[in-house]
C-alpha positions in Angstrom: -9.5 5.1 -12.7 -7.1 6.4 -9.4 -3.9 4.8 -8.9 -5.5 3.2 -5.7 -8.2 1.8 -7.7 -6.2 0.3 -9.6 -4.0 -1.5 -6.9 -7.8 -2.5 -5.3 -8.4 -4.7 -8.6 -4.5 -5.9 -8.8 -5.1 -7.0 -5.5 -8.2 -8.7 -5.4 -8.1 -10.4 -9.1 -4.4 -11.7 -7.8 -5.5 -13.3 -4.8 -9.2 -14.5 -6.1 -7.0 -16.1 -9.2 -4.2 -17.6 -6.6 -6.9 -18.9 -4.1 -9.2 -20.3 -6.6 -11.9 -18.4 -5.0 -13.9 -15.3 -4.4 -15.1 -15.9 -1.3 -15.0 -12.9 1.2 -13.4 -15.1 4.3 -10.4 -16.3 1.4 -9.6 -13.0 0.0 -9.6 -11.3 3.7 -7.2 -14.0 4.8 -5.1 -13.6 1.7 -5.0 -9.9 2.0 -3.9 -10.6 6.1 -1.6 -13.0 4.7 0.4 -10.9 2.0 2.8 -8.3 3.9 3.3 -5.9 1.3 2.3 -5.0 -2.1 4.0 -2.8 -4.2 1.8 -1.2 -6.3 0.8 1.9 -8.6 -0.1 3.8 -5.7 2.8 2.6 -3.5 4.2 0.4 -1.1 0.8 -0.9 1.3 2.1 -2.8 4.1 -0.6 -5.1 6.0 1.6 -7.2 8.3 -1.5 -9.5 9.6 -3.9 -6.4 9.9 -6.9 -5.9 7.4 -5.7 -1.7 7.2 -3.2 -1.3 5.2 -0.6 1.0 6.5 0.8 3.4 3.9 3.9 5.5 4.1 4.2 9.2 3.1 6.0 12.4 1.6 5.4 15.5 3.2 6.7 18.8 0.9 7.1 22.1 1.5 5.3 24.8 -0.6 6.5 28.5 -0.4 8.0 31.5 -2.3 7.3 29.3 -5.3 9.2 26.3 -4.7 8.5 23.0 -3.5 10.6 21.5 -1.2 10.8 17.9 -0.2 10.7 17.8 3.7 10.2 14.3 4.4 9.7 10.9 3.7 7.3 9.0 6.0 7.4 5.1 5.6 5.0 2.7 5.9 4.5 1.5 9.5 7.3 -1.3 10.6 9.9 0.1 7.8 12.5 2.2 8.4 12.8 5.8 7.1 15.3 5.9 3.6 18.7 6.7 4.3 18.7 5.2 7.9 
């Protein structure tokens, strides 16, 4: 099972359990209603929209090395170190 999977079933079994429910209108306003989850595959920020948005880490591959370029956040966060 991917990482992502994984947060997809965290997710759903959290908010089915908390709402009492598995209707699809409860666990889409749940999933609205929860911000951010931090989770195996990292930080998914919903703030209100049904996408998540997700943040990112762009590295640099050459002369064998990788290089860490940068780190993208997820949408309405601010990059580390700022």
């Amino acid at each position: 099972m991917s990482m992502a999977a994984y947060d997809v079933i965290e997710l759903l079994v959290s908010i089915m359990r908390e709402a009492g429910s598995a209707d699809p209108a409860v666990i889409r306003d749940g999933l609205m209603a929860l911000g951010s989850y931090d989770g195996a595959s990292g930080r998914l920020v919903f703030g209100g929209r049904a996408d998540p948005g997700r943040g990112a880490v762009i590295v640099r591959l050459g002369d064998g090395t990788t290089r860490l370029h940068k780190v993208l956040p997820p949408p309405g966060e601010q990059e580390p170190g700022n």
